[in-house]
N, C-alpha and C positions, 0 to 999 in steps of 0.2 A: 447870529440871532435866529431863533428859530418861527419856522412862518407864522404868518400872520392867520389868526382864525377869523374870518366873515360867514365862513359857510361851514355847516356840520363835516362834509368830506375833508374840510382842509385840517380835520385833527390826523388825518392817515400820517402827511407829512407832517405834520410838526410833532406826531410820534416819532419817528423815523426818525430828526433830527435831534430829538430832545432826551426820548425814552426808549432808545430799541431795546427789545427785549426778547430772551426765548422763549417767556410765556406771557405774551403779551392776552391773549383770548384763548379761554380753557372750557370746555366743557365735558359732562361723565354723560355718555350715550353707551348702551347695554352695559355697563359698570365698566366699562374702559375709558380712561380718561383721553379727550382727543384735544392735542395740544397747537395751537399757532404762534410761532414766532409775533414780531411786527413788522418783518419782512415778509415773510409766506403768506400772512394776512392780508396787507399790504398787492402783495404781486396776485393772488387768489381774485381779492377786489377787480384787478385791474382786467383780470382774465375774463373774468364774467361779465363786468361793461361792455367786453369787447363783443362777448357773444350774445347781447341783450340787445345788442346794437344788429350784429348779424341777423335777427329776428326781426329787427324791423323797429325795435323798441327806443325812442329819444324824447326829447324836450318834451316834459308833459302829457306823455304816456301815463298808463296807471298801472303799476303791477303790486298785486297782495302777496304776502307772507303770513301762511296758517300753521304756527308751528310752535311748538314751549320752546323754553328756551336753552339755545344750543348754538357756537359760532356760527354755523351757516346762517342763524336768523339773522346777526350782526354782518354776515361778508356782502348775504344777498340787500339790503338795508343801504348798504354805502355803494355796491358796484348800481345799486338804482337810480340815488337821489345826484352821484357823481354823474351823470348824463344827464340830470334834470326831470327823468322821469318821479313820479308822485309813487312815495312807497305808503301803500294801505294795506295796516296789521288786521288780521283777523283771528278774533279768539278762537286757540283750537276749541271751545265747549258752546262757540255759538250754534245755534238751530238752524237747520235748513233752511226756510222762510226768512229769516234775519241774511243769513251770506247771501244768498238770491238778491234781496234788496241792496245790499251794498253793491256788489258786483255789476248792479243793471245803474244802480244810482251812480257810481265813481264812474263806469266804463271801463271797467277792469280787463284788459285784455291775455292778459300773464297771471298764474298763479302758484308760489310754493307753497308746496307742503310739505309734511314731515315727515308723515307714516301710514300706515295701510288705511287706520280708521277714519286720518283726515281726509286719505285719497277717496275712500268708498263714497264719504261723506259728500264730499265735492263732486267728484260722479256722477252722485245722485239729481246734484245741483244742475249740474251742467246739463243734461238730457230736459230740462224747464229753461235753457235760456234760447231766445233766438239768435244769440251770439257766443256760442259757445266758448271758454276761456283756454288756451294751453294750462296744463299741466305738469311742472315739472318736480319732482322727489327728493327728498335727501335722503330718506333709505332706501336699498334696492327693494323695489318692488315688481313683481312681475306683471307683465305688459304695460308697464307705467314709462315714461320717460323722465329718465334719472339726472339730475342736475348737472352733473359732470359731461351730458352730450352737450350743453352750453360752453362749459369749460373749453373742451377739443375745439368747438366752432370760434372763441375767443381764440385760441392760440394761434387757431391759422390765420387770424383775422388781423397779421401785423402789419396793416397797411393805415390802422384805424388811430387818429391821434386824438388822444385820451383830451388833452389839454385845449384843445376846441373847444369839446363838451363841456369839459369843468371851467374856462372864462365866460362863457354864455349862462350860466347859474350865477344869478345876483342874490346878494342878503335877503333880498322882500320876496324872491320867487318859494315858492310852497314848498316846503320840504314832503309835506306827510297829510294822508285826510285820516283822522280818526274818527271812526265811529262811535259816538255816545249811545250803549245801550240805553242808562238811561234811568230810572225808575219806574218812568212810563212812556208809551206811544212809540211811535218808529222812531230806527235810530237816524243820527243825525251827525254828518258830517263834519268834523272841524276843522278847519285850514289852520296850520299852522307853519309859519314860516323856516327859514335858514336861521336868520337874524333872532326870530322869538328863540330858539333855542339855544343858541351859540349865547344869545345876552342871559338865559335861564340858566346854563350852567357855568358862565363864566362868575356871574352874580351870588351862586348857588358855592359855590367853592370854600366860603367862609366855613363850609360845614366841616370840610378837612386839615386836621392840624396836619405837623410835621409828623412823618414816622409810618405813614400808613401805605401800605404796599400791596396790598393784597384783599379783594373784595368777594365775597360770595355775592352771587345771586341767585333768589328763586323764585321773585314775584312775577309774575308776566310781563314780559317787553311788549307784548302787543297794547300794557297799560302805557298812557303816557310818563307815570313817575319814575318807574322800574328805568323804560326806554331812558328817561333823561338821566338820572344816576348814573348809568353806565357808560354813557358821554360824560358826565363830569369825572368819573373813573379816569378815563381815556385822559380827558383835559388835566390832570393830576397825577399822572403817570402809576398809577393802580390797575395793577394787573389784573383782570377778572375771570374767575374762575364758577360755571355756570353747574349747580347741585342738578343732580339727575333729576328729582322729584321731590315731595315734600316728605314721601316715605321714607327717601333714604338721608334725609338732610342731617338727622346727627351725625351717621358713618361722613358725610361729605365735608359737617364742618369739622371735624376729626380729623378729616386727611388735611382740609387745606389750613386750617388754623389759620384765620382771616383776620385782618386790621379792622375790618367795618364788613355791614352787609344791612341793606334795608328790608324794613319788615311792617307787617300791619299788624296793631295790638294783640290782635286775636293771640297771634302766634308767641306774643312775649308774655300771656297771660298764660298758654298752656307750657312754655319754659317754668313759669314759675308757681304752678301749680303741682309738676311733675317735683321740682326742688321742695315742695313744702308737704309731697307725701312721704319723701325720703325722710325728711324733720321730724313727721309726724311719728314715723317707724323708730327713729331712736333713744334711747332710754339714758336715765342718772345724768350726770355732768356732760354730757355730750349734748343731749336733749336740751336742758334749760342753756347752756352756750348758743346754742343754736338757733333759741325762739328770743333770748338776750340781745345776741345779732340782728334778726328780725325788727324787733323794738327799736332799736336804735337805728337801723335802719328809714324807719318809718319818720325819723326827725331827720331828716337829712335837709341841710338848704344849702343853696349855691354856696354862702361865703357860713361856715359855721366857726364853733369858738374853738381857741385849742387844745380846748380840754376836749372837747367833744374828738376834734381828730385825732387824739391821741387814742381814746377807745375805739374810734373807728380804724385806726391804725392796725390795732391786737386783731379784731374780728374780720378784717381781711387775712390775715396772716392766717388763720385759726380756720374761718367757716368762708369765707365768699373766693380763697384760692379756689377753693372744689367748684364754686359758681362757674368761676374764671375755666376752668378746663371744662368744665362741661360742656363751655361755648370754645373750642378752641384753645381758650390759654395766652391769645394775642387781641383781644378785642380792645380797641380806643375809642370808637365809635358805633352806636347805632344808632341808624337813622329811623322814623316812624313816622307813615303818613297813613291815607286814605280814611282814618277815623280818629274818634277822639283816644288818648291815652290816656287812663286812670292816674291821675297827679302822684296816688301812691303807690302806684308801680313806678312810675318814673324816679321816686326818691330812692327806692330799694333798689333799681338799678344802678343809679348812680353812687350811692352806699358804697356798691358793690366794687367798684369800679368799672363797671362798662355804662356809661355817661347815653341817654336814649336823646336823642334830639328829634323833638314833634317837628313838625311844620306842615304847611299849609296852602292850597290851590287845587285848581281844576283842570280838566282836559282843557278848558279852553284860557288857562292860561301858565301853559308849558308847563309845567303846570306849577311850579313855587313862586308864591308871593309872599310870605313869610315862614319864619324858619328861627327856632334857637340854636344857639352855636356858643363853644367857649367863652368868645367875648360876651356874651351878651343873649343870656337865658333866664328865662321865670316858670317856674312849676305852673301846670294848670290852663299855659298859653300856649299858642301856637307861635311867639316868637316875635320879633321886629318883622319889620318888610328889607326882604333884598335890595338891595343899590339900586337905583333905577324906577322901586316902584311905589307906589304909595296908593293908601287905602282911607277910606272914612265912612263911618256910620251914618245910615239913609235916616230918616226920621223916624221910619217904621221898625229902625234896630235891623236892616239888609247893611250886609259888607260891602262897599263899592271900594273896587280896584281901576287903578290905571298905571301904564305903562309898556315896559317892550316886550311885558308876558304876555297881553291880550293876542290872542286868535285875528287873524284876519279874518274871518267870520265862518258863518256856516253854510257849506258847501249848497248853492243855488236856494237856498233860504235865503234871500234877503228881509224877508218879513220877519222870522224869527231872531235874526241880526238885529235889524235896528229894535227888536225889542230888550234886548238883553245887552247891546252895548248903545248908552245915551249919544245924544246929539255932544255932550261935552269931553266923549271918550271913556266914559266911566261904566265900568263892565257889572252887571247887577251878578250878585254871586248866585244869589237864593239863601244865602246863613245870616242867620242871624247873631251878631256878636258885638263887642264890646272890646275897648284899647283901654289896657289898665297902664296904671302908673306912664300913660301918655303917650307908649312906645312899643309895648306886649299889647299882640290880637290874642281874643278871647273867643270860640268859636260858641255857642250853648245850645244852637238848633238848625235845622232845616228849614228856613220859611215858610216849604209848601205840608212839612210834616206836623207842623203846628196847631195841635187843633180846639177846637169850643165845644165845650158841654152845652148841653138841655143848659145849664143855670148860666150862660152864657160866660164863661170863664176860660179862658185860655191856659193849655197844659204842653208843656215842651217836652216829648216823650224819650227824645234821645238821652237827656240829663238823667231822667227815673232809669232809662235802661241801664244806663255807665253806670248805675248803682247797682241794678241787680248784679252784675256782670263779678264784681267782687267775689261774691258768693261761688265758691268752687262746685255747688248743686248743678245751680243754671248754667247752661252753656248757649241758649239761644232765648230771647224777650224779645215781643213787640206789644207795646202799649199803646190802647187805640181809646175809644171813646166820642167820638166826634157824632155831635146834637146826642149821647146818652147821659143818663143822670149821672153816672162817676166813671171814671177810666179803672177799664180791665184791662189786661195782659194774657197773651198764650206766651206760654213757659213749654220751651224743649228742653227737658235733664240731662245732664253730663251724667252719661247713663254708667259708663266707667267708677264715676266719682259714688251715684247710687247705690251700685252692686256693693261700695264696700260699706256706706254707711247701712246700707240695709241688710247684711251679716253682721255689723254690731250690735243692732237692735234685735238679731234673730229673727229676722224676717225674711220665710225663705223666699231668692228670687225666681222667678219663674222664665216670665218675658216682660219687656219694655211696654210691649200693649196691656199687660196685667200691671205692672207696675205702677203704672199712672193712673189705675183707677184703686190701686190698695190705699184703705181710708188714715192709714198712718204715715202713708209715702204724703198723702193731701195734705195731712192736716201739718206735717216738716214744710209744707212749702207754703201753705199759709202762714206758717210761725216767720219763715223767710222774707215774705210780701209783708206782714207787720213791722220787723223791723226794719228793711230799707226804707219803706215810706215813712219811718218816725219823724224825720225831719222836713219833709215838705209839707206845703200847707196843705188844709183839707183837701181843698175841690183837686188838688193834684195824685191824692193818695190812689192806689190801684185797691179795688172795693174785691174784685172779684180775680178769679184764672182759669186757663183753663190749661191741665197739664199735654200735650202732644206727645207721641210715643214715635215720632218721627225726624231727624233733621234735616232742616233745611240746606236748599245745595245749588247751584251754578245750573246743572243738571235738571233738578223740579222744577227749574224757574222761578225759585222764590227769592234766590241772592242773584246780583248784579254780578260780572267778572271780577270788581272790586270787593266782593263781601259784603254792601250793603246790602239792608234789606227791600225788596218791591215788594210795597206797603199795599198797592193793590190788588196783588198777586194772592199773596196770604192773608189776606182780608176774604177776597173772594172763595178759594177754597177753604177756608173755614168757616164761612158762612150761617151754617147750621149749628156749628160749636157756640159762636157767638151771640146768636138768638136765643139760643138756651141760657146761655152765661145770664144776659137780662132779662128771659123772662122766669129763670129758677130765683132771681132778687126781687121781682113783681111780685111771686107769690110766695114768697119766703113768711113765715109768720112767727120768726122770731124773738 
């Protein structure tokens, strides 16, 4: 019988018993792939506890990990939280100011990093703190001290009994403090325990049928979903194989030809955006096959008729094999969280055959609380609730959760705790949504992104965005309006997608900052703004835009590490743009 999991560390061993492997954890660092058994993994682990210990490092310590994702972020991760110390991830792209605050707020005494930029960065940090942190690298860096002096200090250190450490770790003791960037204000700490995790991905499993062996990933482990995935990998005996970058992700899914890999729409939007300029390039019988495909694609439902799958049969055969290799050739699963996914992308995937499973949750609650899956999916939804947890609609249309995903709370906030988890355990999301057919959660907004016109009318702006987003123009919308007479949008161009439409038209391109004010480029994107809002009702329609010759980035501060947007971020430096938007309709005379 293989061990019993209570606590994240105990997947080492009940790999070891269940699943050894020689490529248990893989990642591409300078385009060489660097492989771990689940023994060297395993023993690596063990070596490093020893020498975190030699440091001084135990029970409820804090040590960060500032690094993309690569096995050391996973070896350093478990040799932590197996001694009881609190592993806190730090986005390699947060700001100076932000790691400051985390490192003085947690009591961070220990910190990895990855590479020279993180080091500088951290550096710089360190010289502002009165307690300055260690240091240690995973690339050689010079005058840095390099990960592996821990190693050697573990090895000698065999006097140290591991198994101590790891029965003094209880289920309820804290695995991890995550910091919520946020949308707004300081970030904020989230305790999360052994137990919320181990019950989050053992609950989470449904996601994986039989057959699935081999997992990409490339979204940040320092996010809670990425992190937890790749423990349910682990829990499912799914090898993981970690892509250098986002640059090199097709050569990487090439190489590894993956069973599953999770992802955020964004990226399964610019998959099949790139697929449908190919389309677009082909000519005669090949062309109309291929937009034929498409069509019937777009009818896809979970249970369809036989005649339907027998067309859908030919057109896999014919047009979506070439889909299939594009993404590897082995895909059975993809997973999709942190945003809403376009209902009709998710048919055309599943068309396809690579089946996209949405679901649903927050840092502060391990973060899945529901989730479609083979048994039991609906287009449109973010899915049932995992085993264990249940949800229900507030009066105001708030998602309230409860269960063994909720957060132990937020780290020395108990004010903002007890506001966001009730007296009855019922964890307030901030979304606003809806349980169709009694058993699918329906996500439709933001709570606090919700906003009221001048005419006092309420406009849910994430819904109009997931509309523009269709449109292969647009690459980035924010719909704002809040106390104006009708709701505007700043519009960023998928300037790619531009350059070509605007050499069909014979338009010659110059730059990005010319292109957004050429009065033909405007008047294609108000034709766009007309028809996405044909279907909503008035007071929701976007009157006005204004187009931006720049995108938004992690970087400007205007997206979240997650890709949402910070609404007040790009509110504020737009400011002037948006002024003018209402008062060029003030005096507009029409």
């Amino acid at each position: 019988m293989a061990a019993t999991i209570t606590r994240v560390f105990d997947l080492l061993q009940y790999n070891l018993e269940k699943f050894p492997k020689e490529e248990f954890i893989s990642g591409k660092v300078n385009g060489e792939w660097i492989k771990y058994s689940t023994q060297k993994f395993c023993s690596t682990v063990d070596t490093l506890s020893r020498g975190l210990i030699s440091i001084g490092i135990g029970k409820e310590s804090r040590v960060a990990v500032m690094s993309h994702n690569r096995p050391e972020w996973n070896i350093t991760d478990f040799a932590i939280m197996q001694i009881g110390a609190y592993q806190i991830p730090l986005y390699p792209t947060l700001a100076e100011h932000d790691i400051k605050f985390i490192i003085e707020n947690a009591a961070v005494t220990v910190v990895f990093a990855a590479d020279d930029a993180i080091y500088k960065k951290l550096q710089a940090v360190n010289i502002q703190l009165a307690s300055p942190v260690k240091i240690y690298t995973f690339n050689d860096i010079e005058g840095a001290d390099h990960w592996s002096l821990l190693l050697k200090e573990g090895d000698a250190k065999t006097d140290v009994n591991l198994d101590e450490y790891r029965s003094d770790v209880k289920p309820e003791d804290i695995l991890t403090l995550i910091y919520t960037s946020g949308t707004t204000g300081t970030p904020k700490g989230v305790m999360l325990t052994h137990d919320n995790l181990v019950k989050n991905f053992e609950n989470s499993a449904v996601l994986l049928p039989e057959g699935i062996n081999t997992g990409l990933s490339f979204l940040p482990l320092s996010h809670i979903f990425e992190r937890m995935v790749v423990y349910l990998y682990m829990y499912s005996g799914v090898g993981v194989y970690y892509a250098e970058s986002m640059d090199t992700i097709v050569a990487d899914i090439q190489h590894v030809k993956p069973s599953v890999f999770s992802t955020v729409p964004r990226l399964l939007e610019k998959v099949y955006e790139k697929i449908m300029e190919k389309g677009k390039a082909l000519t005669g019988i090949k062309r109309g096959m291929f937009f034929w495909s498409v069509a019937l694609a777009e009818k896809y439902e979970i249970d369809n008729s036989w005649f339907y799958n027998l067309k859908l049969g030919i057109v896999r055969k014919l047009v979506f094999k070439k889909w299939q290799e594009a993404l590897g050739g082995n895909i059975i699963v993809i997973v999709s969280g942190g945003a809403a996914l376009n209902p009709r992308l998710a048919r055309i995937f599943w068309a396809a055959g690579m089946p996209v499973f949405e679901g649903y949750g927050l840092t502060e609650t391990s973060p899945v609380i529901t989730v479609n899956h083979f048994d039991n999916a609906m287009f449109g939804t973010v899915g049932p609730v995992i085993e264990g947890m249940e949800i229900k609609i507030a009066e105001d249309g708030e998602v309230l959760a409860r269960g063994h995903a909720i957060m132990k709370g937020y780290y020395m906030r108990e004010d903002l705790t007890a506001e966001t988890i009730d007296r009855d355990g019922w964890f307030h999301t901030g979304d606003i949504g809806e349980i169709v057919n009694g058993r699918f959660l329906k996500i439709t907004d933001r709570k606090k992104e919700i906003f009221k016109t001048a005419g006092g009318k309420y406009v849910a702006p994430q819904t109009i965005e997931n509309k523009f987003k269709e449109t292969p123009l647009v690459e980035q919308v924010m719909v704002l309006g809040e106390n104006r007479k009708f709701p505007a949008a700043l519009i960023v161009p998928n300037f790619a997608a531009l350059k070509t439409w605007a050499a069909k038209k014979g338009i010659a391109y110059t730059s990005d900052e010319e292109m957004v004010k050429n009065p033909q480029i405007v008047e294609k994107f108000n034709q766009i703004v007309e028809y996405t809002c044909k279907d909503f009702g008035k007071w929701e329609q976007v009157k006005r835009i204004a187009l931006l010759p720049k995108q938004w980035s992690i970087d400007g501060g205007e997206l979240t590490p997650k890709l949402s947007l910070k609404r007040k971020v790009i509110l504020e430096k737009n400011k002037d743009i948006i002024e003018k938007i209402y008062a060029d309709a003030e005096n507009y005379k029409g």
